[in-house]
N, C-alpha and C positions, 0 to 999 in steps of 0.2 A: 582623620579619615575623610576622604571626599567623602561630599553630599549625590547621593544618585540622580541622575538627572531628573527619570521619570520611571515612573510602577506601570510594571508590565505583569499580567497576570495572567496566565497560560493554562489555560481550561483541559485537563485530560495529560494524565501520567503515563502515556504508552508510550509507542515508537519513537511517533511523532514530539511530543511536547518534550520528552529527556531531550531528544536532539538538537530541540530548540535553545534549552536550558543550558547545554551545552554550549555549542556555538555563540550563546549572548556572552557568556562567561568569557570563551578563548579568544572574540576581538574586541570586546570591550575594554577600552583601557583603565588602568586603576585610577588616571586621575578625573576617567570620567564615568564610573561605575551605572547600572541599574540596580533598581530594590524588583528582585525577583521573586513571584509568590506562584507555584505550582500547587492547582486544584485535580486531585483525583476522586472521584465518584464513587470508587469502589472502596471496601476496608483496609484494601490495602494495593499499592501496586501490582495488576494480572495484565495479565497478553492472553488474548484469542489464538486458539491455534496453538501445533506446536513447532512448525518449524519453518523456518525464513532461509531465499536464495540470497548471496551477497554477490552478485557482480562487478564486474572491472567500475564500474562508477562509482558504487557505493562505497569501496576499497576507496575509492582518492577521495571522498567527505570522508571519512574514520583515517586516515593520515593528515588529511587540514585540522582535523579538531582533536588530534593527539592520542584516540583511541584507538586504532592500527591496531599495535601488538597486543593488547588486552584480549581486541577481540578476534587475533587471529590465534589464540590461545583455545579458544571453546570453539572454531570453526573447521569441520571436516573436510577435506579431499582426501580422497580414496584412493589417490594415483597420481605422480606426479609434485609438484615442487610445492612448497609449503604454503599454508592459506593464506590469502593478503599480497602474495608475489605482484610484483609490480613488474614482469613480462610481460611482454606482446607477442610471445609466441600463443599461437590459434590453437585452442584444445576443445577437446568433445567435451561441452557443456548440456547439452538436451538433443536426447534419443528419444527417437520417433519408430514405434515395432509397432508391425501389425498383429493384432492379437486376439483376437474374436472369430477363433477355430480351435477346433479340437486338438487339432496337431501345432506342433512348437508354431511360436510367431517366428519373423524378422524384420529387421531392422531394415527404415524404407530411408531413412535421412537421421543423420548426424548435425545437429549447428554447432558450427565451430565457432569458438566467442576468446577474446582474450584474455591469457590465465583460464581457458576453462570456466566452469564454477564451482563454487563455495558455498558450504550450509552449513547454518548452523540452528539449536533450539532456541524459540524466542524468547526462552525463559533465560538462559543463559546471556544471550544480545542484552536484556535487557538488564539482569544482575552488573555486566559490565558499565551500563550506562550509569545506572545506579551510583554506583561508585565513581563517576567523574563527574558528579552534580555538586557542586563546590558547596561549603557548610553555610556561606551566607546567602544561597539558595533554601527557601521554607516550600516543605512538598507537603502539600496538607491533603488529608485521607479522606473519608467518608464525607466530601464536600461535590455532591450533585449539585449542576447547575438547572435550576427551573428557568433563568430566566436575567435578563441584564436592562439597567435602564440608563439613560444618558442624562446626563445636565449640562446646560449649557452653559458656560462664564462670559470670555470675552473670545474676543478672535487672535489673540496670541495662544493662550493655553488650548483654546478649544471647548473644555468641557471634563468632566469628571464621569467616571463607567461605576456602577455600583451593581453587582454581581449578587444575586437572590439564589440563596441554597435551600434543598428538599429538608434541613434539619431548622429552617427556619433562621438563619444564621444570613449576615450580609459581608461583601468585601468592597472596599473599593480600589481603585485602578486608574491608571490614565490610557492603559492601552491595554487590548483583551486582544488575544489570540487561542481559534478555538483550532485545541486538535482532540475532540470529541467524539472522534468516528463517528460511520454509519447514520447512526442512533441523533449525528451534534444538535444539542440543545443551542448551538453558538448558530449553526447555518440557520435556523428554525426563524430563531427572531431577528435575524441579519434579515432575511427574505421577508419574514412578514410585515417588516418595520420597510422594507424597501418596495414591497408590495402595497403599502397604504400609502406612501406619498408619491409614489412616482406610477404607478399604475390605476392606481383608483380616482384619481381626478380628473384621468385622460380618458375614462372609458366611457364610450357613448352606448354602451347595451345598456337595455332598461332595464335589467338586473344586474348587478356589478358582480362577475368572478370572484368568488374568494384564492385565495393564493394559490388551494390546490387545486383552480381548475384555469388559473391563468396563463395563456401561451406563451410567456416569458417567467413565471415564479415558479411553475409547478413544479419544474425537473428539479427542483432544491428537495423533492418527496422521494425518498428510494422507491426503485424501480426492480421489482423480481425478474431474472433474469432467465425463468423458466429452467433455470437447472439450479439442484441438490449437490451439496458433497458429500461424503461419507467420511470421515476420518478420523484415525485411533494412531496410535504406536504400534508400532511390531518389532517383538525382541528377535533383533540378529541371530542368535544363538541359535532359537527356534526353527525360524526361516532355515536355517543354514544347517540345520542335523537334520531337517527332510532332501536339503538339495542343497549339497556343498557349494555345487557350479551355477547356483542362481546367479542371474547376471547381474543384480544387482549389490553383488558380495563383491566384487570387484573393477565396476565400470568409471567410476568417478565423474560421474555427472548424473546430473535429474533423471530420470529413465520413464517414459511416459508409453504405456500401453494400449494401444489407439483401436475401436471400433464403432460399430457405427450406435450413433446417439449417447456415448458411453466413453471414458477415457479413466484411464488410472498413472499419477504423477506420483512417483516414488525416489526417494533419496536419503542417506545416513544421516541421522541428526548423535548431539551428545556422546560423539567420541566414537560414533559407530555401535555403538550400542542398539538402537532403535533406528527402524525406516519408519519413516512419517510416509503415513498413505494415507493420499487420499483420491479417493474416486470423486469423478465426477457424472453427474447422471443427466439426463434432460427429462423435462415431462413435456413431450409435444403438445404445441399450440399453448405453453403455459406465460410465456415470453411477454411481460408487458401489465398481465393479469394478478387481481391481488393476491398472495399468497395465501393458503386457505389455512392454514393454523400457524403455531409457534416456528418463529425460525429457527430456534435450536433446539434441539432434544435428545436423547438417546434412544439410543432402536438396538434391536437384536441383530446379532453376528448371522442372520439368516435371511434378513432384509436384505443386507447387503451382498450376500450369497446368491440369493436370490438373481440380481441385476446382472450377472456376469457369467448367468448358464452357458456352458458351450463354448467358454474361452479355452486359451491355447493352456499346459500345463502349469506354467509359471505363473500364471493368476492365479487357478486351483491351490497352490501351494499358500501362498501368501493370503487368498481365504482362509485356507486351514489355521491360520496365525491369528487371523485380527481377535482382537480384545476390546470389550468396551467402547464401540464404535457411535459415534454421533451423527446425526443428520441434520446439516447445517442448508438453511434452503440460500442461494446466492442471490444477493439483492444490490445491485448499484449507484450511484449520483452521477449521474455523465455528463459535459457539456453544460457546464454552470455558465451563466453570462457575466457572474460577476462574483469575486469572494472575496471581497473590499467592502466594510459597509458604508453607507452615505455621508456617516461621518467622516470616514476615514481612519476611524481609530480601534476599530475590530477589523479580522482577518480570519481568512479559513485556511487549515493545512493538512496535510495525509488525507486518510480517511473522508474527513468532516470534508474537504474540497473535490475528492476524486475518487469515490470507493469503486472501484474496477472488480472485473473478473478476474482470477488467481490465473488465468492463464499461461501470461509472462513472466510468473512469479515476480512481479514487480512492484505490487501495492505498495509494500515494505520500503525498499530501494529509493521508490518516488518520497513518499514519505520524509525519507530522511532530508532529499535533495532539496524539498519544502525548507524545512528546516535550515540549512545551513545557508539558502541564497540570503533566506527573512533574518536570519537571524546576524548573518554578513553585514549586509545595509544597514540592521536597526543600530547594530552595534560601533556605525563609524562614528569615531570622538568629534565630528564636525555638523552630528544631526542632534537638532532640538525637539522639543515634544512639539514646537508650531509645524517642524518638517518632518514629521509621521505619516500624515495622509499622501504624501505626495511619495515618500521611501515606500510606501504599501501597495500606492498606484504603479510603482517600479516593479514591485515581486510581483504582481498578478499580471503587468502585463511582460514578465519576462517567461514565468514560471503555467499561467492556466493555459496558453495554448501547447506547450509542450507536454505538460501531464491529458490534454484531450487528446494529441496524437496515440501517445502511447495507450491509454485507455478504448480507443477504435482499432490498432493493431491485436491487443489484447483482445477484445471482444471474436475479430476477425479469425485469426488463429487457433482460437477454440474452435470454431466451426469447422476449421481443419483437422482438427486432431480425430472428431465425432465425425467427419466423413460428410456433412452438411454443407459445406460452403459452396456456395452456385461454383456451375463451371468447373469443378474440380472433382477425384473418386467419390462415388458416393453409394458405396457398397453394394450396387446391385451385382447378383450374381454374373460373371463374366469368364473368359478365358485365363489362364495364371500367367500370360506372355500378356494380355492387355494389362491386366491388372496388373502387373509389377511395372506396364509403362506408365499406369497411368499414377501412380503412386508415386514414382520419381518424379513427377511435374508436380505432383500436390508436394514433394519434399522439399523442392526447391522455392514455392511459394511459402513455405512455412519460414525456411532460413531469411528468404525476404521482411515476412514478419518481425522477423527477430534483431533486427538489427537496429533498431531504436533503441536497443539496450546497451550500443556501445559508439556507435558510430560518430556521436558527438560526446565530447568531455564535460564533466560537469566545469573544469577550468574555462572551456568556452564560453558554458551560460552566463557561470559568472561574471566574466571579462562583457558579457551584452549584458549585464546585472547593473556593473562600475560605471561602465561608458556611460548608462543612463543616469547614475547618479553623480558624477562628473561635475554637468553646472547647477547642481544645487550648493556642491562644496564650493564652487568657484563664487556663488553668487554669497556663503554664508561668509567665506573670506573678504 
């Protein structure tokens, strides 16, 4: 049995890190193996959330890493040709109704996306990944990370990562990759460790900044986004013995019900079974400010009732449904300067590098894309542990400005949906001949939005991935 080159250890068992685990597994070759050690936090593998969009991109990473049909197995469309098609024919992926009156809404814009889209439950995504985590893969559970510390050897190996868990327990490593959402305990001490030597010696204020007040560390601190979600399951069955002709019983795509400060994105998860709903709320002027209690919690089916008095019937209905609904406040990381550490031998991915608004349903999608460029590169049989730092300064600078675009579109587009964005409808009371004009010019700016989500192949990035890694092979040869 080959000897593994070098121990990679992969902080966090969601979206993000299986993908990883994956992708190390399908280019690495057998005579150049990794010893792979996956750290999850919780008792067991969970997912936030219940339901994930798979778009045309994310489709061609789950055909590069071999999971395609598994997971076009647990993925719904509603209409149309089977999940995973590798079409380029243009189909109604996200509806845009105006829907914040008494009387039925309508439909102000269609984005047309290739193949449509695709949904499925994240529990389900992730059961599938589950099972392509190869057996010489170690997924260890109830391992919180508090905390990582470096040593340094020589200037071939670099240095050794020793990984400090909440149970009092220790790992080591030669290379740590955090995909720790939100919450990453990995960005935390990435930034503070890169805020003490590279900030703090250069700062001429007679009081030195600590990280969270310095104008290059601090956006590594989530940022509340001044809006709420609301979201629960809603059994089809239900929904659909009050109103067979709900549009959402047969539109096959996301269906998003738009008014002002207010939005609700709904679509079939688990076979059709269940719509995953979730509203979205704003608390004006909250944008920026700290969140005043727990960001998640459960609330009453009346709270949520509450927010959407006076809409068209078809929200009424889907009120009458929810179950057990939670109130998640939205908090994000935007615009990181850097998700490489100074070593070069830690890296940020999903979540822990770019927690966006759910807007573009993309969190997920980016995620994965994380995953398979990092995991492409680390895995070429031509990179040693001395060319780590330099494969990591490749993914960050191929991979963070494309996940900042999409995350500024994301943000952008909500504002559209909530009737907020400068320059475009913004719900004052008007004539229904202006108002339906002016709602097609916000529809068409919305499609504009959206088009990050397709308009470049993830084959592309990677091809600007290779190139960059190119004379490193040239020079290892």
């Amino acid at each position: 049995m080959a000897i593994p080159k070098f121990r990679v250890a992969i902080c966090g068992g969601g979206i993000a890190g299986l993908t990883l685990a994956i992708a190390l597994k399908r280019y690495a070759p057998p005579d150049s193996p990794l010893h792979v050690d996956i750290y999850e936090g919780d008792t067991e593998v969970r997912t936030a959330g219940a339901g994930i969009t798979i778009w045309t991109r994310t489709w061609g990473v789950m055909r590069h890493l071999g999971v395609h049909e598994d997971l076009a197995r647990v993925a719904v469309r509603a209409a149309g040709e089977a999940p995973g098609s590798q079409s380029d024919e243009y189909r109604p992926a996200f509806i845009v109704r105006k829907a914040n009156q008494p009387e039925e809404g309508y439909t102000f814009i269609s984005v047309d996306a290739p193949a449509g889209s695709e949904t499925a439950h994240r529990r389900d995504m992730m059961d599938v990944f589950l099972r392509h985590i190869p057996p010489a893969y170690t997924l260890h559970t109830s391992k919180r990370l508090v905390r990582y510390t470096e040593v340094a050897t020589d200037s071939t190996t670099g240095g050794s990562l020793t990984l400090h868990f909440a149970d009092g327990t220790t790992a080591e490593a030669d290379v740590l990759f955090g995909a720790d959402g939100i919450h990453s305990t990995t960005r935390t001490c990435m930034y503070e460790d890169a805020h003490t030597r590279q900030c703090v010696p250069y700062s001429h204020a007679e009081n030195v900044p600590s990280r969270e007040e310095c104008p290059r560390c601090a956006v590594a601190t989530p940022k509340w986004t001044g809006m709420c979600s609301y979201r629960c399951l809603i059994p089809t069955e239900k929904l659909y013995k009050i109103n067979p002709d709900h549009t959402t019983a047969g539109i096959g795509a996301v269906l998003c019900y738009s008014g002002k400060d207010n939005y609700i994105a709904t679509y079939q998860v688990s076979g059709g079974k269940f719509l995953n709903f979730v509203a979205i709320c704003r608390v004006p002027g909250g944008e920026g400010t700290p969140y005043p209690s727990k960001w998640v919690v459960d609330v009453s089916r009346e709270e949520v009732v509450s927010k959407f008095v006076g809409w068209e019937p078809e929200v009424q209905q889907m009120l009458e449904c929810v179950e057990n609904p939670s109130r998640w406040a939205i908090h994000t990381v935007e615009n990181l300067p850097f998700v490489v550490s100074c070593s070069g031998r830690v890296a940020l991915l999903g979540d822990a590098m770019h927690a966006m608004s759910p807007n573009l349903g993309g969190g997920g999608g980016q995620a994965i894309e994380d995953a398979y460029i990092l995991g492409r590169l680390l895995a070429s049989p031509h990179i040693t542990l001395a060319d780590v730092p330099t494969v990591l300064q490749i993914y960050e600078r191929v991979r963070l400005p494309f996940v900042n675009v999409v995350s500024q579109c994301s943000r952008d587009v909500g504002l559209m949906y909530e009737f907020n964005a400068p320059g475009y409808y913004d719900g004052s009371p008007i004539t229904k001949q202006d108002e339906r004009a002016q709602l097609n010019v916000l529809g068409d700016a919305i499609c504009k939005e959206w088009e990050c989500q397709w308009t470049e192949s993830i084959d592309s990035l990677w091809a600007e991935a290779e190139e960059m890694l190119q004379p490193l092979v040239t020079q290892t040869y």
